[in-house]
N, C-alpha and C positions, 0 to 999 in steps of 0.2 A: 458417422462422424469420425472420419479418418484421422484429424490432425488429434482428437483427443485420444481414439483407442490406439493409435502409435508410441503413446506418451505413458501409458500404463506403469513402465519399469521405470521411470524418469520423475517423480514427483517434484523437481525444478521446475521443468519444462511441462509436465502438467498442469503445473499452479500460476505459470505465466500462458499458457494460451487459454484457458477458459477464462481469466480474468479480461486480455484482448478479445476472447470471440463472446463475452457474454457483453462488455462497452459495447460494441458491435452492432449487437442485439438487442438492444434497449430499445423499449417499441414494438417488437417482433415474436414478443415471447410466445405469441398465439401461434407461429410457427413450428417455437419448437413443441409446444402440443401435442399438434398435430403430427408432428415425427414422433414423438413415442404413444401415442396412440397406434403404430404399424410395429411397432419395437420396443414395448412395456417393460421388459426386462435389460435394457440398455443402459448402464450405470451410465456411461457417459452424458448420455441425453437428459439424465434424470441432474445432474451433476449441472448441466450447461443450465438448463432448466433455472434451478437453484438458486443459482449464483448471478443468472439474467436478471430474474425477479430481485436481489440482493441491490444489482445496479439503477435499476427502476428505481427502486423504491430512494435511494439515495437522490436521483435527479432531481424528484419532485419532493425532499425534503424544504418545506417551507422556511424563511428564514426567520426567526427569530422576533423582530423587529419590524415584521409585519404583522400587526397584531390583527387587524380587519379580516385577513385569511386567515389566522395561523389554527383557529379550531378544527375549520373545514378540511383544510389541507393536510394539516398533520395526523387526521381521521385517515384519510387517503396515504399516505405514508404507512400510517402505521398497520396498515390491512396489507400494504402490497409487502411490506418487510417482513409481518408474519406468514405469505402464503410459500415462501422462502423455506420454510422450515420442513414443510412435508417432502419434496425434491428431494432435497439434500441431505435427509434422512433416509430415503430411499436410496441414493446413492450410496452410500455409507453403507447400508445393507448388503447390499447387492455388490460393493465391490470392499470389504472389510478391511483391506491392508491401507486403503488407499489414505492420506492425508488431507487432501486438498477438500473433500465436503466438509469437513471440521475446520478447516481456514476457512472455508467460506462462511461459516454458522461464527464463526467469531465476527465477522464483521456486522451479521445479522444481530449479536447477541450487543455488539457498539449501537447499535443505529436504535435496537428498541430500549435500550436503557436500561438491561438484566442486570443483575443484583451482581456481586462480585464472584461468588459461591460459581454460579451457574460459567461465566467469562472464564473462571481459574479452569472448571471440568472440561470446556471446549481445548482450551491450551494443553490441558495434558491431553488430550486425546489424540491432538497434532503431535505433541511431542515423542509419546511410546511410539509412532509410526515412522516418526523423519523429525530428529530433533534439532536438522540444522536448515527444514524448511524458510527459507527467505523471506518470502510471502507471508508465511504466519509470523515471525519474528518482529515486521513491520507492524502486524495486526495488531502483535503483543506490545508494541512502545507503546501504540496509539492511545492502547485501553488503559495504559497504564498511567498516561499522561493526564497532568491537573485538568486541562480545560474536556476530562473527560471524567471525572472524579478522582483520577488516581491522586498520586503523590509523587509530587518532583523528584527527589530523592531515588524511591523505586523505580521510578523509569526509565532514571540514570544508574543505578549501579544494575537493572536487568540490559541495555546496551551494553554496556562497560563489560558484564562477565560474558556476554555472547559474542562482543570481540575479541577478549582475550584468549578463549573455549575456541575459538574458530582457525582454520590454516588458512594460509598468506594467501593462498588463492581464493580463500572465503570473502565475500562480499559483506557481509557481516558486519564489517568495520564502519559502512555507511550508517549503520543506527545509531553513530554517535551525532551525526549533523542533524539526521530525523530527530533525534531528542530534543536538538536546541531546536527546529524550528517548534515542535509540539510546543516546548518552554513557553518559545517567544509570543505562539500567537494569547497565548494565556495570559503571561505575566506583562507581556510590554507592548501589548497593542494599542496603548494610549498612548505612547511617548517614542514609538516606530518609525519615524519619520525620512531615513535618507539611510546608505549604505553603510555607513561609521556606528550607527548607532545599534546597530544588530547584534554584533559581536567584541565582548571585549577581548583585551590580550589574551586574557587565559585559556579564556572558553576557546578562541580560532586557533589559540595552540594545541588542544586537545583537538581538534578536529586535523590540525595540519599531522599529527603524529599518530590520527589513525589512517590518514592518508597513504602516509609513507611505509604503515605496518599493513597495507594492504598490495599484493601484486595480481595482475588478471590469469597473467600465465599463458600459458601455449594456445590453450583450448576452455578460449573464456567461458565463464560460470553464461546459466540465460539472464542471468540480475544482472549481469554486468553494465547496462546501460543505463537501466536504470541507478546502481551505485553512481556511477560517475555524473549523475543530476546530483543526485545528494551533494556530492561534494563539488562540484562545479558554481553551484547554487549558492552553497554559502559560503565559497573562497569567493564570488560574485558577491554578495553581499556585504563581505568585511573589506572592498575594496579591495583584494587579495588578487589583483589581475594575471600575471603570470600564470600559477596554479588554476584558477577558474577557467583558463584556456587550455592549460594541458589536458583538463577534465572534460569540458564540453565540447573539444573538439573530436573528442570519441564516444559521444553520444550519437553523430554521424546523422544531427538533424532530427534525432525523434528526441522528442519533450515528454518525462512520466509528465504522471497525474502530480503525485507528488516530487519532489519539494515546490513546483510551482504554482498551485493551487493555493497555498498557501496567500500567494502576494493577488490572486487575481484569476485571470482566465491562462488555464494553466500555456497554453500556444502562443497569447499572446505575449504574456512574461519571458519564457524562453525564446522567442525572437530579441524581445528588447532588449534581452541580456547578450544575446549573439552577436547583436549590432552594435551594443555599445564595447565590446569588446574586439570586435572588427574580426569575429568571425564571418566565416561563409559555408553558411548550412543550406546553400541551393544545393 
């Protein structure tokens, strides 16, 4: 697994391609099996493994308001989320510096609904190893945020100090727009209705002024694409057109998962916001 053990010194760029080659992989986990079954000792694999089973299990999250499925299916979630846990524990062992199977055991630790205690010990473990990993810092709004039990408050002032802890070529800065979306789908998902309504002055101005406290630099961060959703997204949403085009036109056509998940299928959204902005992301 060349593109992961090249990435060993890099915990950026390791924590952005297992995350791409485990989407990837969803479906196919029996594959990777099968590869460390030839290669038992193979962090990587155990790592890919891990983090595969992490995305499974997130597909076939039931929704909510399916109630006729939701016993069965959320049985079946909740088995493929915990088999997550032995992988990535082994990886962890097997390669002890590394950060990225504790970023991934954080998302593990969202999805089965761990107690707070257990989410904090995941985050420090990421943190003594790489305290400006990107990937985990998203991890860390997410958990933090209300519509996931945290508290509004805490979820903004942990953005707020990891931007201001962070250098201008930190990408960092984007967890202030991931907070307001976390906010939004919480607090204002009844009353959401059209692109004004998302963001008031304040709140787009604290987003426009982490904007501007952020630079990419010579030799862009791997987030960098993903940052520039975040903020593309939701200077697109407060009707902020100028900004929302200087942003998503250096996205260069690839759509994250988030911020557009949030409104929908995340491809689809980021198209209709390209189009309506009379980008051209062919």
């Amino acid at each position: 697994m060349a593109l992961l053990a090249d990435s060993r010194a890099d915990p950026e760029v390791r924590s952005l391609r297992v995350e791409a080659l485990s989407k990837a992989a969803v479906g196919l986990s029996q594959g990777i099996e099968a590869l460390l079954a030839e290669d038992p000792r193979n962090p990587d694999l155990w790592l890919w493994l891990g983090r595969t089973r992490v995305e499974e299990a997130w597909k076939i999250r039931p929704d909510a308001r399916a109630r006729s499925v939701q016993a069965s299916g959320f049985t079946a979630y909740t088995k493929r989320m915990r088999s997550a846990h032995e992988p990535l524990l082994r990886a962890a062992e097997l390669f002890p510096a590394d950060p990225v199977p504790w970023e991934s055991m954080m998302w593990m630790a969202l999805g089965l609904g761990m107690d707070r205690e257990n989410k904090d010990a995941l985050w420090e473990q990421v943190y003594r190893r790489c305290p400006t990993l990107f990937g985990a810092h998203v991890a860390r709004v997410v958990t933090l945020s209300p519509q996931w039990g945290g508290m509004k408050e805490e979820m903004f002032d942990f953005a707020r100090v990891a931007m201001s802890t962070a250098s201008q070529e930190d990408p960092r800065a984007a967890l202030i727009p991931l907070a307001y979306f976390e906010y939004f789908v919480q607090e204002r998902s009844g009353i959401i209705r059209g692109a004004s309504s998302w963001f008031s002055a304040d709140e787009i101005r604290e987003v426009q002024n982490a904007a501007r406290g952020w630079f990419e630099g010579h030799r862009p961060h791997p987030r960098t694409i993903q940052a520039h959703n975040f903020f593309g997204a939701a200077f697109y949403l407060a009707d902020a057109r100028r900004p929302a085009r200087q942003h998503l036109i250096r996205t260069y056509g690839r759509p994250s998962g988030r911020p557009w998940s949030y409104l929908g299928d995340e491809t689809d959204q980021y198209i209709k916001a390209c189009r309506n902005l009379n980008l051209d992301i062919t």
